[in-house]
C-alpha positions as CSV (number, residue, x, y, z in Angstrom):
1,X,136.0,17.5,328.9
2,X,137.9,14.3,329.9
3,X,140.4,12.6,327.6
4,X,141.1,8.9,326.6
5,X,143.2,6.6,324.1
6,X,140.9,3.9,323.3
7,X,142.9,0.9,322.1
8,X,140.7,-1.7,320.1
9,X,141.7,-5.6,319.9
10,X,140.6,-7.4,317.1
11,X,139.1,-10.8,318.1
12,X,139.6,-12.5,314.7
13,X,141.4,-12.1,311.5
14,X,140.8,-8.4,309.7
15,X,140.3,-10.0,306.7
16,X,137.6,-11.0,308.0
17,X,135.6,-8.1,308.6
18,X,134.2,-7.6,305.3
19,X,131.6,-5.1,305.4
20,X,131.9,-4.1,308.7
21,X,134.9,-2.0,308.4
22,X,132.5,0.5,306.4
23,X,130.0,0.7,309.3
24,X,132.5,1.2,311.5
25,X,134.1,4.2,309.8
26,X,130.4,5.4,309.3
27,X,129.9,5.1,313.1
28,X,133.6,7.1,314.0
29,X,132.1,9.5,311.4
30,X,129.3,10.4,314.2
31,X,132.0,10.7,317.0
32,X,134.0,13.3,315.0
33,X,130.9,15.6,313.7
34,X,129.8,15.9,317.4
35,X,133.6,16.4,318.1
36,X,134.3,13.5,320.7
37,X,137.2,11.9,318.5
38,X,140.6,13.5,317.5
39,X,142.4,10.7,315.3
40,X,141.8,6.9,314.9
41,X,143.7,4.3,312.9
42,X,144.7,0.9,312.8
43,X,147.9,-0.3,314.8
44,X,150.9,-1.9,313.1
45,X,151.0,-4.9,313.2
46,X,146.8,-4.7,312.3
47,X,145.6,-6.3,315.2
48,X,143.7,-3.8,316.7
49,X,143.1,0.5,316.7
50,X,143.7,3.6,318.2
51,X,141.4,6.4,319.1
52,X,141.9,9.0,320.9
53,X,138.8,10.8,322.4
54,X,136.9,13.3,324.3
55,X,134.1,12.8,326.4
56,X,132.1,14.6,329.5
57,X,132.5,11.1,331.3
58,X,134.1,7.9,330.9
59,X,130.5,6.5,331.4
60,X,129.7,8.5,327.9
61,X,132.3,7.1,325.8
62,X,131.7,3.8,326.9
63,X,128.1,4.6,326.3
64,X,128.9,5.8,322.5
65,X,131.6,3.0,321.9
66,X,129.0,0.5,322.4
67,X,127.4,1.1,319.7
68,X,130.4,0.3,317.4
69,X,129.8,-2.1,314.7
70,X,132.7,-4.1,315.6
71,X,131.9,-4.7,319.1
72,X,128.2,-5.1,318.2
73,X,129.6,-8.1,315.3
74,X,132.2,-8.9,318.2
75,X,135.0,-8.6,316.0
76,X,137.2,-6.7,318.6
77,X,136.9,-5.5,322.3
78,X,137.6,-2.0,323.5
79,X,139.8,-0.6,326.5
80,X,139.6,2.9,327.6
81,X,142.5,4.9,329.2
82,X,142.0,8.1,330.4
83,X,144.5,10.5,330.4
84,X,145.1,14.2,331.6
85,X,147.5,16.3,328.9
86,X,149.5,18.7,330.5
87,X,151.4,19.2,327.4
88,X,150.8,19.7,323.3
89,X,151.4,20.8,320.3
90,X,149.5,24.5,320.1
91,X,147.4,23.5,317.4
92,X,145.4,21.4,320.2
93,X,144.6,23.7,322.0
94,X,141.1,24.2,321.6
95,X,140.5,20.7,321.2
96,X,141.9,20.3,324.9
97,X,140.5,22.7,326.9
């Protein structure tokens, strides 16, 4: 597995997203049942999120973050770093390998 921090940038207001924040958390939801997500969150100030992920490719999680309600709505973009840990808490340590 290959690992990423996917930083989301809101494109307008959150309080304007309404609805959409519930489809969104329904649509993380599938990411962490098929266990391709770690933690998410919004940043501080709220202009954007945080995710960091899991994913065979970089091609896949591009593939699966396309079908997030706030990029479908176009309420934020989405930029994907990948990242190779060489170091952790031991708690991760199944998640990571």
């Amino acid at each position: 597995m290959r690992h990423f921090v996917v930083t989301l940038t809101f494109l307008v207001p959150f309080e304007s997203f309404g609805e959409a924040v519930a489809r969104h958390r329904a649509f993380l939801d599938e990411g962490y049942s098929a266990g391709m997500l770690l933690m998410s969150g919004p940043r501080t100030p709220r202009t954007g999120g945080i995710v960091v992920a899991r994913a065979e490719s970089p091609e896949a999680l591009r593939a699966f973050f396309a079908r997030d309600p706030y990029k479908l709505e176009d309420l934020a973009t989405h930029e994907f770093a990948e990242f190779s840990p060489v170091k952790s808490q031991p708690i991760l340590a199944e998640w990571i390998s």
